[in-house]
C-alpha angles and dihedrals in degrees: 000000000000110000114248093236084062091049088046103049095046098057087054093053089046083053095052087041090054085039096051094047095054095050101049097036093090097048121096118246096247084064092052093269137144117269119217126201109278106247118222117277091255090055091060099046104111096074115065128183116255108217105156135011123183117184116217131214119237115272090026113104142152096267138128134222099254104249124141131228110238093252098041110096099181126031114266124244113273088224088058122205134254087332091239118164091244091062121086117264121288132192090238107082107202119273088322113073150298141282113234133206119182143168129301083027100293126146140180132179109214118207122190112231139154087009086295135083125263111199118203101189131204127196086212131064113261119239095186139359127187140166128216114277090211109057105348087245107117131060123208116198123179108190134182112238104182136331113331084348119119125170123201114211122177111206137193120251137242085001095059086224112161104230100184132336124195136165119266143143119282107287141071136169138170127243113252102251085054093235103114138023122234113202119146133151138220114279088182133011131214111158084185096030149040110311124187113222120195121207127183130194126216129186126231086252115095092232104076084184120213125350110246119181114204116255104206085215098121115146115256100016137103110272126244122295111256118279096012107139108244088160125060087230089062081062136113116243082251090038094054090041090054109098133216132042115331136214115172106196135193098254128195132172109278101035125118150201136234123182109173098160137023085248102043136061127173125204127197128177154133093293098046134288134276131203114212135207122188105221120170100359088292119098105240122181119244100185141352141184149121134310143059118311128201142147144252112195156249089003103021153075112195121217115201107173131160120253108237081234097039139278127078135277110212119183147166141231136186105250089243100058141028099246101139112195120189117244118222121267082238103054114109112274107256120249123243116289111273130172080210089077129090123183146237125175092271112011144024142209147173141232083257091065098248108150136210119200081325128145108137098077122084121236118277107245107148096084091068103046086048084054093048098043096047099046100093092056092052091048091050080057100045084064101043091049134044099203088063097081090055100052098029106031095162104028143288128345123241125202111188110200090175093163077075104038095242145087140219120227128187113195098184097268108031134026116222127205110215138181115228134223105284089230132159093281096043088053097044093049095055091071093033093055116004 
């Protein structure tokens, strides 16, 4: 028989051992602590990193005015997608801030800097509001002044300097390669006809330097369509007072524009396509020809034409040069232009997880835990604040920006800047976009 002392003793030492374990299991193991094995990302989803909150006023929210670029047939989400250069605009501005519209036609876009905001505010509505792809250094508002009047105005952050400021139509975006700015208006338009659209492209520098206007008189190809301007008289008094280098185009429902570099644009519709080089401070064209154009990006420029038997010819071109190289019969038919899409070699793919011959990357889960972990702090607003239930009707909205690693959520009265769960996508689409 065990003596009763030995019994004794080693149920105190199981209850210092148990003592002992729960005491030093939440520490981490630098402090001495007990380590657990590490649970999958989607397993930890339901904690986020707060790393900014702005509260907003009633009657303020990230919304834009409701314009269109020229070559945007539906409005684009508010959420955005990816926040790629080659989207429409979209109130979250990267990792960096919001674009605010409020009541009596104010406007402000916040940035958060220096662990503080920095408000850059505006007495007209924002149309569109952008920052530079390249170093986040630049704004680009454009702003509606008045009835059918917009004005484009490219700022210095984080001073708020204004570097230059010019009338347009109510777009603006930056190239790719966020070099140069694209902004342009309707000199004439025809919803159910041809319209001619001039653009205009500025550089970051103050000085625009002196306003050119395309002359369609390149050696080899087809002349301009009738009644298109090629001289600045032809303009209108807008047209003339617009700086930069010019370029009016034939323009019909349905066409786009891709400007990938400050050197390059690129023009698809429903006549053909162009490829366009700035050189010498004057658009001139460097090839030209029939098909569907559209584009692959970030690395790419798509080629769809029509056989003289019958089929199709479908080819590709870096987005630099016009080098067109013809894509196997076999290949996979390619799915309908989206700025959504964003491109690999072989496959694409978009922030609301459509694929495109597409396996590698792994599944988007992270909008929906945000949603879920953030609803009972919309619904705590929708109760404090009447205006709640007409912007966020089902709950809060959620802004990936995955390139970056983090995400924007607006509760109702507040937006909040959070860091995501570093797994397996995020990671992967930081090399991939950023």
């Amino acid at each position: 028989m065990i003596p009763q002392r030995y019994i004794i003793a080693t149920l105190f030492i199981a209850a210092m051992l148990l003592l002992f374990a729960v005491v030093q299991a939440p520490r981490p193991v630098s402090a001495g602590g007990v380590t657990a094995v590490e649970a999958p990302a989607v397993m930890n989803l339901g904690g986020y990193e707060s790393l900014a909150e702005l509260r907003l006023v009633d009657g303020w929210a990230p919304r834009f005015q409701g314009t269109l670029d020229p070559d945007q047939s539906d409005p684009w989400p508010f959420e955005g997608g990816f926040g790629t250069p080659w989207e429409p605009a979209s109130p979250y501005l990267g990792d960096q801030g919001l674009a605010l519209n409020g009541p009596q036609g104010r406007s402000e876009v916040v940035l958060w800097r220096g662990l503080e905001w920095r408000r850059y505010r505006f007495d007209a509505p924002l149309a569109s509001a952008r920052l530079d792809p390249a170093k986040g250094s630049r704004l680009l508002v454009t702003l509606q002044m008045g009835e059918g009047r917009f004005e484009t105005r490219l700022l210095e952050v984080p001073e708020g300097r204004v570097i230059w400021s010019t009338e347009s139509g109510p777009w603006s975006r930056f190239s790719w390669d966020g070099k140069a700015v694209l902004l342009g208006r309707f000199e004439k338009l025809e919803p159910r006809g041809e319209s001619r659209l001039l653009l205009s492209t500025l550089s970051l520098e103050a000085d625009p330097g002196e306003a050119t206007l395309a002359a369609w008189d390149e050696p080899g190809l087809p002349p301009p369509p009738r009644s298109l301007a090629t001289k600045a008289e032809a303009l209108s008094d807008d047209g003339r007072d617009l700086p930069g280098a010019r370029l009016e185009l034939p323009w019909h429902a349905g066409d786009r524009l891709w400007f990938p570099r400050a050197d390059r644009l690129w023009h698809g519709g429903i006549q053909g396509w162009s490829a366009w080089v700035l050189q010498g401070g004057r658009w001139r064209r460097a090839a030209a020809g029939q098909g569907l154009l559209t584009a692959h990006p970030p690395q790419r420029m798509a080629l769809v034409a029509v056989l003289p038997d019958e089929g199709m010819a479908r080819r590709l071109s870096p987005v630099a040069e016009v080098e067109w190289t013809p894509v196997p019969d076999t290949a996979l038919p390619w799915p309908a232009w989206d700025a959504a899409w964003a491109w690999r070699e072989n496959g694409a793919f978009d922030a609301w997880d459509q694929r495109w011959n597409e396996s590698a990357l792994p599944p988007e889960r992270q909008r929906q835990a945000l949603y879920e972990a953030y609803r009972p702090e919309w619904r705590t607003a929708l109760n404090l604040r009447a205006s709640v239930k007409g912007w966020l009707p089902g709950g809060p909205e959620v802004a990936l920006r995955e390139p970056l690693g983090v995400a924007w959520v607006w509760v109702g009265d507040r937006v909040l800047l959070v860091r995501l769960v570093e797994a397996e996508r995020v990671r992967l689409l930081k090399k991939l976009l950023r």
